[in-house]
mmCIF entry with sequence, helices, sheets and N, C-alpha, C, O atoms, coordinates in Angstrom:
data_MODEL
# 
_entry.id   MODEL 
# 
_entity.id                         1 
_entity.type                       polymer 
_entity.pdbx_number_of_molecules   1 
# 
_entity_poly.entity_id                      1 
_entity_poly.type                           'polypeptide(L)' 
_entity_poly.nstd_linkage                   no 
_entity_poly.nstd_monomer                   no 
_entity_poly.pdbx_seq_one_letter_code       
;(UNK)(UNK)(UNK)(UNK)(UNK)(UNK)(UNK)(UNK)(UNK)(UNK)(UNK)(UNK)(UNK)(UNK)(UNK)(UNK)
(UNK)(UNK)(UNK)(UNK)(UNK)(UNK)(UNK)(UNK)(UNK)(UNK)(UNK)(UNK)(UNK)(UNK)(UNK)(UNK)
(UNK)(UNK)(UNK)(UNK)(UNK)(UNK)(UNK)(UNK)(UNK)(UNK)(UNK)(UNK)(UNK)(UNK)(UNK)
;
_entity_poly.pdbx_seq_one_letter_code_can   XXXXXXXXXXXXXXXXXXXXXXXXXXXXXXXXXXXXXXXXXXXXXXX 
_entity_poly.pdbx_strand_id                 A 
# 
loop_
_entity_poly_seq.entity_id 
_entity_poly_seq.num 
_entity_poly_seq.mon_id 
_entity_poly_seq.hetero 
1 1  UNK n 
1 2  UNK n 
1 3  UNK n 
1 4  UNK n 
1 5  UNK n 
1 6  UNK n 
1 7  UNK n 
1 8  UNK n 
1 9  UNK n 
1 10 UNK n 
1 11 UNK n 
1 12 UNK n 
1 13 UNK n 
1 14 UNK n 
1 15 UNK n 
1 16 UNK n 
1 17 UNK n 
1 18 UNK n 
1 19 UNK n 
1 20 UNK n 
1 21 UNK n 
1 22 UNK n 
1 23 UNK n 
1 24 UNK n 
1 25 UNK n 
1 26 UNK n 
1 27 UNK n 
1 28 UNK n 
1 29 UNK n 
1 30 UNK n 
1 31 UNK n 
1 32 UNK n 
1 33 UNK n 
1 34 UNK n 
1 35 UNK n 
1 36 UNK n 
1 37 UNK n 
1 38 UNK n 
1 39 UNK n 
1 40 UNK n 
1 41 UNK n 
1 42 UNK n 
1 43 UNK n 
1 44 UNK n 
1 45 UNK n 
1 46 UNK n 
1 47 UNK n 
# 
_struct_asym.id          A 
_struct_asym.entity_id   1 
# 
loop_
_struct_conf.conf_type_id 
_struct_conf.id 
_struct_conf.pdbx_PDB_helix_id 
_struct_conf.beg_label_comp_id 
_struct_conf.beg_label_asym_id 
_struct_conf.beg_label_seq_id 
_struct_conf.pdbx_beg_PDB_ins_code 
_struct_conf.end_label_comp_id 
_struct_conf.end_label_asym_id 
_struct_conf.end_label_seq_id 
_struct_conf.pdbx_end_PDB_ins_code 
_struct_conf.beg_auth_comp_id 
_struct_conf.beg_auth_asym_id 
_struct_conf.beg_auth_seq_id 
_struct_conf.end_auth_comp_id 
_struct_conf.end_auth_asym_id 
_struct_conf.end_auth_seq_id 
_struct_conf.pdbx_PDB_helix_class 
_struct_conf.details 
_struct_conf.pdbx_PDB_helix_length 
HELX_P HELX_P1 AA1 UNK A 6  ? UNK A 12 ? UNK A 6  UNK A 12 1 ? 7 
HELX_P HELX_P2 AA2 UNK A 20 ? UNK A 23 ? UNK A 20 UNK A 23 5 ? 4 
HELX_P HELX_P3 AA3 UNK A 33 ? UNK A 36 ? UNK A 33 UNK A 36 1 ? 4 
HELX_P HELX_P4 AA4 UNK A 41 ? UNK A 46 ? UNK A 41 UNK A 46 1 ? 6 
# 
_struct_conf_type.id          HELX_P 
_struct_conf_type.criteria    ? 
_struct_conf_type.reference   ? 
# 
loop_
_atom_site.group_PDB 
_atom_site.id 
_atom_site.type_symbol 
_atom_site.label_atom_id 
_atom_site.label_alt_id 
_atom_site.label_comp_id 
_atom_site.label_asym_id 
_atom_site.label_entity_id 
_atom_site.label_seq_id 
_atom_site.pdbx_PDB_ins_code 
_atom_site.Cartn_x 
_atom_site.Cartn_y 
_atom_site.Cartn_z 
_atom_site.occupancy 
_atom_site.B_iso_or_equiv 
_atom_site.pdbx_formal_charge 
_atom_site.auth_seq_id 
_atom_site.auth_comp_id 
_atom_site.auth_asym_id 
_atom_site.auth_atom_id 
_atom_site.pdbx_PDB_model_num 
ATOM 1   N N  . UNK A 1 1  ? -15.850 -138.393 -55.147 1.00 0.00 ? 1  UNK A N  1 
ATOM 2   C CA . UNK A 1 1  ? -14.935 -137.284 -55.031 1.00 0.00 ? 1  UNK A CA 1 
ATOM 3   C C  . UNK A 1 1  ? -15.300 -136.151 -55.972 1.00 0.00 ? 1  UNK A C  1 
ATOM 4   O O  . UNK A 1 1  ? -15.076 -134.967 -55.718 1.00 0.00 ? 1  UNK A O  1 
ATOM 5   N N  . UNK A 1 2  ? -15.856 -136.583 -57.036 1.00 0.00 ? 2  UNK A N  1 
ATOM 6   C CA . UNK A 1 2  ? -16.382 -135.349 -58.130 1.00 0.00 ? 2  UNK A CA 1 
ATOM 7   C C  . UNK A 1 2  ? -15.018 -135.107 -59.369 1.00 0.00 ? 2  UNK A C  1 
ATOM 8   O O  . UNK A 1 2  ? -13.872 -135.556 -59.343 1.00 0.00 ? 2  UNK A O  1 
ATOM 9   N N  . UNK A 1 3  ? -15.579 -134.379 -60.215 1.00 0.00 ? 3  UNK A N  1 
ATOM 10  C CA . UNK A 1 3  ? -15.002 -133.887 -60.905 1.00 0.00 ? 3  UNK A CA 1 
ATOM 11  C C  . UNK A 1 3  ? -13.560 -132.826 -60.446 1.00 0.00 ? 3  UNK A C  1 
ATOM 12  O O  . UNK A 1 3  ? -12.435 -133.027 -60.902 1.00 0.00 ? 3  UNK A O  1 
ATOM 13  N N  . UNK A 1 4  ? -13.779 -132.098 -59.813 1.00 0.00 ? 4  UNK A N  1 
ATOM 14  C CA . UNK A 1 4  ? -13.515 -131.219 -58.813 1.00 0.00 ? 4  UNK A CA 1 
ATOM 15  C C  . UNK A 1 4  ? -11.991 -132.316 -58.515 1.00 0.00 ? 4  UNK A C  1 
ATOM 16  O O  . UNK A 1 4  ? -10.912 -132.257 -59.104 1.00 0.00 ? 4  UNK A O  1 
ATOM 17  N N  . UNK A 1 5  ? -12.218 -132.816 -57.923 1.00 0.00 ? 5  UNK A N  1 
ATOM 18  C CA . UNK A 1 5  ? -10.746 -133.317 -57.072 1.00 0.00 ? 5  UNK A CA 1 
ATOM 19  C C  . UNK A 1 5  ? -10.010 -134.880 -57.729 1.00 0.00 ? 5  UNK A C  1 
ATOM 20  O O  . UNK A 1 5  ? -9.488  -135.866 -57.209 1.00 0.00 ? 5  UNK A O  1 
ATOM 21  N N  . UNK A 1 6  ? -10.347 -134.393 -59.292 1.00 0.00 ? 6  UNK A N  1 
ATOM 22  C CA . UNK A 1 6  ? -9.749  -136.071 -59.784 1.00 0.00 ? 6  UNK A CA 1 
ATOM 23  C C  . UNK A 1 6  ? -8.232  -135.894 -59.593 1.00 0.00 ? 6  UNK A C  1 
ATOM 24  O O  . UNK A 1 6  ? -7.565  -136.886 -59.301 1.00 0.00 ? 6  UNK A O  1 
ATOM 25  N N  . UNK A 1 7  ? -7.632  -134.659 -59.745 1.00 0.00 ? 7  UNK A N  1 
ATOM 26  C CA . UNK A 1 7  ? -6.323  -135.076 -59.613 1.00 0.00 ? 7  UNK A CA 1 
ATOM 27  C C  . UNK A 1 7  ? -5.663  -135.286 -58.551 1.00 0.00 ? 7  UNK A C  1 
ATOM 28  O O  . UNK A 1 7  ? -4.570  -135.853 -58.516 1.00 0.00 ? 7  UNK A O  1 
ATOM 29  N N  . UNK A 1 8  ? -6.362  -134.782 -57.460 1.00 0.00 ? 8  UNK A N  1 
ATOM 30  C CA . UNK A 1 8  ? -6.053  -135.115 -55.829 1.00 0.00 ? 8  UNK A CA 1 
ATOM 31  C C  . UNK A 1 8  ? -6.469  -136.565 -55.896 1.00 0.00 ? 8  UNK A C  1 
ATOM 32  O O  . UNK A 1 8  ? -5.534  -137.237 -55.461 1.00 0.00 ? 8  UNK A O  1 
ATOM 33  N N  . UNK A 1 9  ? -7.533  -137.363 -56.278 1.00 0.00 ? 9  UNK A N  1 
ATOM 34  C CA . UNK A 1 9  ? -7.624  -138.909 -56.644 1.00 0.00 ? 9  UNK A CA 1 
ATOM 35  C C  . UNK A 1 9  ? -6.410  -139.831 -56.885 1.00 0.00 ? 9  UNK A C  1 
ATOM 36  O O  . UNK A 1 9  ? -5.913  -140.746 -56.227 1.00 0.00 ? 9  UNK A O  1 
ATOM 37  N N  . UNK A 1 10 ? -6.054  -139.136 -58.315 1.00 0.00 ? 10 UNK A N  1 
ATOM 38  C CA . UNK A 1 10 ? -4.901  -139.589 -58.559 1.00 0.00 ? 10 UNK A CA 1 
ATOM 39  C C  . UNK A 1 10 ? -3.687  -139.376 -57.827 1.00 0.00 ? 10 UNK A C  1 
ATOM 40  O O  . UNK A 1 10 ? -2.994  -140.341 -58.150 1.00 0.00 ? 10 UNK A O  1 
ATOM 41  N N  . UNK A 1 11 ? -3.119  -138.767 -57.138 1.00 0.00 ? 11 UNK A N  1 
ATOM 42  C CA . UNK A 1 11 ? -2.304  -138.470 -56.316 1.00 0.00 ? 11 UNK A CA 1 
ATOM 43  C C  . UNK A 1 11 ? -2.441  -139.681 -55.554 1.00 0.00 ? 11 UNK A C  1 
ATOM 44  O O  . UNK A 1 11 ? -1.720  -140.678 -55.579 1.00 0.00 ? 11 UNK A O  1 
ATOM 45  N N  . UNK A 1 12 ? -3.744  -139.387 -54.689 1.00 0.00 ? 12 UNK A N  1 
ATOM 46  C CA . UNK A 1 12 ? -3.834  -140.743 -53.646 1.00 0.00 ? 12 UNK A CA 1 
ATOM 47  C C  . UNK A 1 12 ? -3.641  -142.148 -53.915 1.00 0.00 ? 12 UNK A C  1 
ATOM 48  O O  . UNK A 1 12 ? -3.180  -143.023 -53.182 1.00 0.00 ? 12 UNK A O  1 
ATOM 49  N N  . UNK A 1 13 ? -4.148  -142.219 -55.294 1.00 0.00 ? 13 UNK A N  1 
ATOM 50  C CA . UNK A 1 13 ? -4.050  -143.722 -56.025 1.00 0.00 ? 13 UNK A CA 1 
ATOM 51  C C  . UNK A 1 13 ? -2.672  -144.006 -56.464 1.00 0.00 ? 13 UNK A C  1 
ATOM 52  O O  . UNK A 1 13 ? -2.327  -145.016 -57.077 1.00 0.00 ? 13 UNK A O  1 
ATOM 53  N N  . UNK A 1 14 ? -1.862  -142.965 -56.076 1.00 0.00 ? 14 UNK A N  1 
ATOM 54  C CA . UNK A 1 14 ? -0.395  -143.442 -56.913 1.00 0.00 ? 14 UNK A CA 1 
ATOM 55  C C  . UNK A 1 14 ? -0.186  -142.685 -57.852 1.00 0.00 ? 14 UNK A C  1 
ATOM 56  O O  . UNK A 1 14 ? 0.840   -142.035 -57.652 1.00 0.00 ? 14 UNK A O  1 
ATOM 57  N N  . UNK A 1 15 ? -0.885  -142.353 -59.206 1.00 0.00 ? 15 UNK A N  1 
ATOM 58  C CA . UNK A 1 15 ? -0.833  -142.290 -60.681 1.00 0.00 ? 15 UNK A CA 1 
ATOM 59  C C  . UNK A 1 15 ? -0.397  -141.276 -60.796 1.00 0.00 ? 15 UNK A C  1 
ATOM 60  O O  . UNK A 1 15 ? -0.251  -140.934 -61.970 1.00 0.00 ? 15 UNK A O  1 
ATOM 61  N N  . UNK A 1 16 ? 0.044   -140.249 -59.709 1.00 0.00 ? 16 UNK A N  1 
ATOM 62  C CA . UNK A 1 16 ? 0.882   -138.499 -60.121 1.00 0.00 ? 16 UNK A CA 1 
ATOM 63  C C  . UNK A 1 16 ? 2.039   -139.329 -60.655 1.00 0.00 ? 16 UNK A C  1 
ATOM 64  O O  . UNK A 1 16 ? 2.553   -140.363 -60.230 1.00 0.00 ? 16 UNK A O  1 
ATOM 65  N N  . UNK A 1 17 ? 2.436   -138.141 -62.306 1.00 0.00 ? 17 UNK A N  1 
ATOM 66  C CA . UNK A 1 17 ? 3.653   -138.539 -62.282 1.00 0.00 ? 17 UNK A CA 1 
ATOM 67  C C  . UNK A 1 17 ? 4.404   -137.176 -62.621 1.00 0.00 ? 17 UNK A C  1 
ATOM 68  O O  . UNK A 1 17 ? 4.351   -136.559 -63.685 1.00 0.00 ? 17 UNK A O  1 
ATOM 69  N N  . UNK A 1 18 ? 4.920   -136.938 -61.783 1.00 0.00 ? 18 UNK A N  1 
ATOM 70  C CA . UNK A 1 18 ? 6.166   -135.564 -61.255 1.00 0.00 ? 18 UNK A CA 1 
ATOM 71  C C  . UNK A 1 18 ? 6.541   -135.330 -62.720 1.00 0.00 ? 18 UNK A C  1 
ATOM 72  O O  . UNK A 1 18 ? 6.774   -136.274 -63.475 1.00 0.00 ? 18 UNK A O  1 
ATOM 73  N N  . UNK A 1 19 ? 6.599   -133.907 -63.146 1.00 0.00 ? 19 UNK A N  1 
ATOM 74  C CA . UNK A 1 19 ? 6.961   -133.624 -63.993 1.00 0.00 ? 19 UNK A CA 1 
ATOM 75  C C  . UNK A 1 19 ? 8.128   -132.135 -63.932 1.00 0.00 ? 19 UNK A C  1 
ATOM 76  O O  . UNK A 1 19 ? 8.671   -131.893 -62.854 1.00 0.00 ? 19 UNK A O  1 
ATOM 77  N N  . UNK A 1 20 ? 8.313   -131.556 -64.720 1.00 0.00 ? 20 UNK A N  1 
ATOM 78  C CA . UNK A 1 20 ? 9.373   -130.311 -64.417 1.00 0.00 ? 20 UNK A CA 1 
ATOM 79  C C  . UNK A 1 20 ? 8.784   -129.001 -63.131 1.00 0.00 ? 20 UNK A C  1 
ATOM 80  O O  . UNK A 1 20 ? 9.340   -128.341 -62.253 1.00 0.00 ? 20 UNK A O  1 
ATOM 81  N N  . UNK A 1 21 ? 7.432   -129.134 -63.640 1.00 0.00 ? 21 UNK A N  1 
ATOM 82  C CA . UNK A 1 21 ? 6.619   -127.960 -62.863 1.00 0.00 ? 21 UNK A CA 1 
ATOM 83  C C  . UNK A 1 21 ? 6.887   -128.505 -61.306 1.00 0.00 ? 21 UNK A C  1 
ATOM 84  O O  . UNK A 1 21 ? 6.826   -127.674 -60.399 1.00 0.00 ? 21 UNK A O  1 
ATOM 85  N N  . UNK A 1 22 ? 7.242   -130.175 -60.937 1.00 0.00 ? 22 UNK A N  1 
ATOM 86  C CA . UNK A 1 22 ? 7.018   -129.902 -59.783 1.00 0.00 ? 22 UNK A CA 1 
ATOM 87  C C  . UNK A 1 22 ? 8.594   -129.692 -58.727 1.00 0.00 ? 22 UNK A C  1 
ATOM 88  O O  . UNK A 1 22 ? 8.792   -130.172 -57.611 1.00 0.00 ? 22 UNK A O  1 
ATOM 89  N N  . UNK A 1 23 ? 9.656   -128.700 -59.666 1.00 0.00 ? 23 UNK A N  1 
ATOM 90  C CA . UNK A 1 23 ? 10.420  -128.509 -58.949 1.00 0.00 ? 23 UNK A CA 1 
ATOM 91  C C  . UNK A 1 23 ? 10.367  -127.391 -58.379 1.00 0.00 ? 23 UNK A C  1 
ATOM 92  O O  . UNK A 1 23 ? 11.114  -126.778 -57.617 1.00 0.00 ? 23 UNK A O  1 
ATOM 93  N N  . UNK A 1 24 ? 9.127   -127.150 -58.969 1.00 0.00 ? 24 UNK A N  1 
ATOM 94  C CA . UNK A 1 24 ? 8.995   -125.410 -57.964 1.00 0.00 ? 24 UNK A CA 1 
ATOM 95  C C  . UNK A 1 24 ? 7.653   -125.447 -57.344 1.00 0.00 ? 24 UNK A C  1 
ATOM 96  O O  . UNK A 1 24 ? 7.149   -124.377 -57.003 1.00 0.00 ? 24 UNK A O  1 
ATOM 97  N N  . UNK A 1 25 ? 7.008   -126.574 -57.157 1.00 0.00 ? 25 UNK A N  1 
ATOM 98  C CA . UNK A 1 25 ? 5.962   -126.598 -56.234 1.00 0.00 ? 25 UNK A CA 1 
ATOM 99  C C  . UNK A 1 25 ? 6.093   -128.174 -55.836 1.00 0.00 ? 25 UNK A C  1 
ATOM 100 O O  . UNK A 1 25 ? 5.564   -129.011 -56.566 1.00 0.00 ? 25 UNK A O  1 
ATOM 101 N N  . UNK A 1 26 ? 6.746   -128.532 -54.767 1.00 0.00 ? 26 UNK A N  1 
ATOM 102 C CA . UNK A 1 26 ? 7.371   -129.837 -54.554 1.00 0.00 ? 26 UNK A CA 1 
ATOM 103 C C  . UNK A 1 26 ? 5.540   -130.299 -53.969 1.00 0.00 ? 26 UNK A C  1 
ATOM 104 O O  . UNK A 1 26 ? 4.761   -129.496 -53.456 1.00 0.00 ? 26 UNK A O  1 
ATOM 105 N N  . UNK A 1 27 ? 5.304   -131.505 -54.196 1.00 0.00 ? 27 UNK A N  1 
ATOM 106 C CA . UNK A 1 27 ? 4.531   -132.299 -53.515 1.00 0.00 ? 27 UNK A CA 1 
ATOM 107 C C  . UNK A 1 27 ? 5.004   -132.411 -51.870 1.00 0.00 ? 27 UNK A C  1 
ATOM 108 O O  . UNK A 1 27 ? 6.020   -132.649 -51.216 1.00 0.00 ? 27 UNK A O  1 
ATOM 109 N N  . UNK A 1 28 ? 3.523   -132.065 -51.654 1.00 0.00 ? 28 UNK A N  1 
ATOM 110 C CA . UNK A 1 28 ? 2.741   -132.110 -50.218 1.00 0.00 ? 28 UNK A CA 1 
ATOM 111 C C  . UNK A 1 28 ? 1.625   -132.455 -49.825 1.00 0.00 ? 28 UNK A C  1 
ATOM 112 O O  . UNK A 1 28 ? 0.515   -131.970 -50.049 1.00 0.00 ? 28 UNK A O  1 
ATOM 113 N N  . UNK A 1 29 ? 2.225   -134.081 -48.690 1.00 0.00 ? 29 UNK A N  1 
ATOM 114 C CA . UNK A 1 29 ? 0.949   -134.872 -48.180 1.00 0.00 ? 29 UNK A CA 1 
ATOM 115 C C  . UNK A 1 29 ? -0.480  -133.598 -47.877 1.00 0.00 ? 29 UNK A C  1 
ATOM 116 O O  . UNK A 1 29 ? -1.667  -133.920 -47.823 1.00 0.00 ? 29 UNK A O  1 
ATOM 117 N N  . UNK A 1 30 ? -0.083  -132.547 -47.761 1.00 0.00 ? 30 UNK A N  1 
ATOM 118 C CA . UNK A 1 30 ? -1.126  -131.548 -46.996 1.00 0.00 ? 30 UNK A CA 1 
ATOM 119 C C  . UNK A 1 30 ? -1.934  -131.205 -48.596 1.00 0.00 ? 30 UNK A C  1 
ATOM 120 O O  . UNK A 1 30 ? -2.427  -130.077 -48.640 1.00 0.00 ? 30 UNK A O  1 
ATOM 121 N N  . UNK A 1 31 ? -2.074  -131.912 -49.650 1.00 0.00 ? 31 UNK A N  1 
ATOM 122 C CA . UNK A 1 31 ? -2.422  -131.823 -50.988 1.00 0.00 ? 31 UNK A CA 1 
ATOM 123 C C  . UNK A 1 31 ? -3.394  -132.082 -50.589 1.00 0.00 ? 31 UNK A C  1 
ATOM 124 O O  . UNK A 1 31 ? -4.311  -131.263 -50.542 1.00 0.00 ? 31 UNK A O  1 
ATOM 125 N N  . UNK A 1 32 ? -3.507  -133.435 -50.133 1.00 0.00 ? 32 UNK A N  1 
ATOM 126 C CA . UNK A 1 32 ? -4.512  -134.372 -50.141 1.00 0.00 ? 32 UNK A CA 1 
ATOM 127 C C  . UNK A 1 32 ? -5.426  -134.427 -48.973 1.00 0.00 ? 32 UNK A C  1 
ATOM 128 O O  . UNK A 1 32 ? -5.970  -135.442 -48.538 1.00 0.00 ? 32 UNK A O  1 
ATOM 129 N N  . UNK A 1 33 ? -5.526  -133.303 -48.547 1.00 0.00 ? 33 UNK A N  1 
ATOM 130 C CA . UNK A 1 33 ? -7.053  -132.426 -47.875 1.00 0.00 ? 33 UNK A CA 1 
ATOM 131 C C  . UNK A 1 33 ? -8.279  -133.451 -47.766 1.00 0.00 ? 33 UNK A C  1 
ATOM 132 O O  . UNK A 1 33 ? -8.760  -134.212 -46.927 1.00 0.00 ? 33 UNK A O  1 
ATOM 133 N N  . UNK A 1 34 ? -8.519  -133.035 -49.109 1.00 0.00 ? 34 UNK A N  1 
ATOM 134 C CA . UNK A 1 34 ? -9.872  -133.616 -49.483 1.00 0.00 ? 34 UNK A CA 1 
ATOM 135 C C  . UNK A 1 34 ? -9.953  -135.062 -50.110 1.00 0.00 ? 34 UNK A C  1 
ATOM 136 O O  . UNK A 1 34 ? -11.043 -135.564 -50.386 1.00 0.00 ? 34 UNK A O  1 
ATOM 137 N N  . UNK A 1 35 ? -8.696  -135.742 -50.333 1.00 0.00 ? 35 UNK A N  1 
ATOM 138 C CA . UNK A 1 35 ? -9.034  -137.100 -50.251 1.00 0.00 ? 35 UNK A CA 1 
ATOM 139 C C  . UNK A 1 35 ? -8.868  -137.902 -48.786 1.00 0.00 ? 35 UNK A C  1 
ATOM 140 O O  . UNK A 1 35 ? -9.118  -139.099 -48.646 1.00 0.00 ? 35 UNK A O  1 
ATOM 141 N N  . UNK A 1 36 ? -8.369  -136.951 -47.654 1.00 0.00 ? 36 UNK A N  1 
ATOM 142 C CA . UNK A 1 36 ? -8.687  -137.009 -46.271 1.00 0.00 ? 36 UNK A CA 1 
ATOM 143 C C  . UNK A 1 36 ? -9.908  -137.385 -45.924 1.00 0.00 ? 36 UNK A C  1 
ATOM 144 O O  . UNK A 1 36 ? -10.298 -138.380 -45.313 1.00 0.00 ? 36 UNK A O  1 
ATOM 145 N N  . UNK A 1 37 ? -10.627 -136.227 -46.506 1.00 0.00 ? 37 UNK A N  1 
ATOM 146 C CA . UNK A 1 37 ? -11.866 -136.305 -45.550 1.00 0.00 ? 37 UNK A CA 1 
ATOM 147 C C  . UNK A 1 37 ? -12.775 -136.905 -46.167 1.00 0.00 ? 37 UNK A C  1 
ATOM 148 O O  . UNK A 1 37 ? -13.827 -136.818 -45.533 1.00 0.00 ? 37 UNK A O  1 
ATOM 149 N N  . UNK A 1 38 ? -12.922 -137.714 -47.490 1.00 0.00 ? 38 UNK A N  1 
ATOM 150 C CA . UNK A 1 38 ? -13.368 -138.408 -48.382 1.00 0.00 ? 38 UNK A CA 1 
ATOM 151 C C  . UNK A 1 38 ? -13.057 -139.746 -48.003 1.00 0.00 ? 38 UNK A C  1 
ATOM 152 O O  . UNK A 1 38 ? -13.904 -140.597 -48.276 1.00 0.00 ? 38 UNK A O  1 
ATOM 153 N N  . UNK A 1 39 ? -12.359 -139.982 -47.619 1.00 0.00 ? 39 UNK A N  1 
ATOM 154 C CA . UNK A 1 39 ? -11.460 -141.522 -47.216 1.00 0.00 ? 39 UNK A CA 1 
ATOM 155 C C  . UNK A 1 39 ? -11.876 -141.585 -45.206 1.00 0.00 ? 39 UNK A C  1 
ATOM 156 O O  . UNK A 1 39 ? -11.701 -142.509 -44.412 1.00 0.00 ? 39 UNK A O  1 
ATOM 157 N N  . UNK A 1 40 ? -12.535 -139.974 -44.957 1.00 0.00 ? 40 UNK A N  1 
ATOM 158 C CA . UNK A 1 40 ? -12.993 -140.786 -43.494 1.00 0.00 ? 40 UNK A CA 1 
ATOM 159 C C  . UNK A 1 40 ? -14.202 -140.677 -43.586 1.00 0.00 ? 40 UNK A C  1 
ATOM 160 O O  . UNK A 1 40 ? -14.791 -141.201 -42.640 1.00 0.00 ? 40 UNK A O  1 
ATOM 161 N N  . UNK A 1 41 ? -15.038 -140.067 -44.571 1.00 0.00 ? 41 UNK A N  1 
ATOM 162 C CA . UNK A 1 41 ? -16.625 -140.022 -44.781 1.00 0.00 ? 41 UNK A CA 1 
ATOM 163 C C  . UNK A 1 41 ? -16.319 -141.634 -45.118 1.00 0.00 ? 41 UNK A C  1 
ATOM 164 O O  . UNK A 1 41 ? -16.599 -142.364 -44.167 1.00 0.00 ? 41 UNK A O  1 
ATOM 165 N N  . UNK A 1 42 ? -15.873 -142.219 -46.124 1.00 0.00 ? 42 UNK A N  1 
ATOM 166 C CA . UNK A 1 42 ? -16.250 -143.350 -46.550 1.00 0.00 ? 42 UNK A CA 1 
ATOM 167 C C  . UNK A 1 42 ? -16.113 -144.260 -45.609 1.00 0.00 ? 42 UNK A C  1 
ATOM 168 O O  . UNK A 1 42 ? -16.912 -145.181 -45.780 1.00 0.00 ? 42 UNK A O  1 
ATOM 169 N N  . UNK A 1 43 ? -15.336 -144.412 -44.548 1.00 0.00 ? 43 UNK A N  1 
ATOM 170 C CA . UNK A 1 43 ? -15.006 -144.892 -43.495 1.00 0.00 ? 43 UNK A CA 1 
ATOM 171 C C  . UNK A 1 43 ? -15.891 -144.758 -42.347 1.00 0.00 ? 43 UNK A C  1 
ATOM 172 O O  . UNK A 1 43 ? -16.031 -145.829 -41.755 1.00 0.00 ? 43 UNK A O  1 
ATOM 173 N N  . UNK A 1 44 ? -16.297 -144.140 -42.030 1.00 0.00 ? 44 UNK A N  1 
ATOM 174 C CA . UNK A 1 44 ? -16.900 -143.602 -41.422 1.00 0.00 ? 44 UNK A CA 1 
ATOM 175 C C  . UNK A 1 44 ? -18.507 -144.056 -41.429 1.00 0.00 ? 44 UNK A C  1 
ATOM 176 O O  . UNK A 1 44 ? -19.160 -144.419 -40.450 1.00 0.00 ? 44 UNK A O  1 
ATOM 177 N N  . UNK A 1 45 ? -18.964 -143.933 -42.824 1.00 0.00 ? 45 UNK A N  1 
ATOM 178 C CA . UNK A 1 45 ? -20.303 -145.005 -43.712 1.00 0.00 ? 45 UNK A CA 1 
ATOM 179 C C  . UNK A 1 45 ? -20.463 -146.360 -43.040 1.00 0.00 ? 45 UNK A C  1 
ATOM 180 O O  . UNK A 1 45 ? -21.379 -146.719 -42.300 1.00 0.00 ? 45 UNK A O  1 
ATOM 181 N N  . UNK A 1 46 ? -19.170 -147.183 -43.526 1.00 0.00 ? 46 UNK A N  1 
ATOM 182 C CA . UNK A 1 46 ? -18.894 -148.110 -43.758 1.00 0.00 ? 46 UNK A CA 1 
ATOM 183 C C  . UNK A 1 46 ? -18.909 -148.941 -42.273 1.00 0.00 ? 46 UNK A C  1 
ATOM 184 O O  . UNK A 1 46 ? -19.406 -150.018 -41.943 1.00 0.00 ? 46 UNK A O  1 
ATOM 185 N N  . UNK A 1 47 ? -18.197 -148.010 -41.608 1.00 0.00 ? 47 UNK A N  1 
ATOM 186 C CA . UNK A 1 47 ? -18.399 -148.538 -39.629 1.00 0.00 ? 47 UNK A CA 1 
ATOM 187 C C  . UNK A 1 47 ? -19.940 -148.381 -39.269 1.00 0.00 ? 47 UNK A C  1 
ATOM 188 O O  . UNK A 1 47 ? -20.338 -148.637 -38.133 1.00 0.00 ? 47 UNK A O  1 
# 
């Protein structure tokens, strides 16, 4: 995934943990873009 998208990582893995900032930018599955298309490259390999 790179450097670039560790916190979209974490998101996917569970480990976000919501803090004050996110009452004004609520979490959205549409975050996780690029652990989308990371999770169907790897999939995708793997078949």
């Amino acid at each position: 995934m790179g450097a670039s998208n560790w916190i979209e990582g974490g998101i996917m893995l569970g480990h976000f943990q919501p803090d004050i900032s996110d009452r004004y930018a609520p979490y959205s599955a549409a975050y996780l873009v690029n652990a989308l298309t990371f999770t169907q490259r790897l999939i995708d390999r793997i078949e």
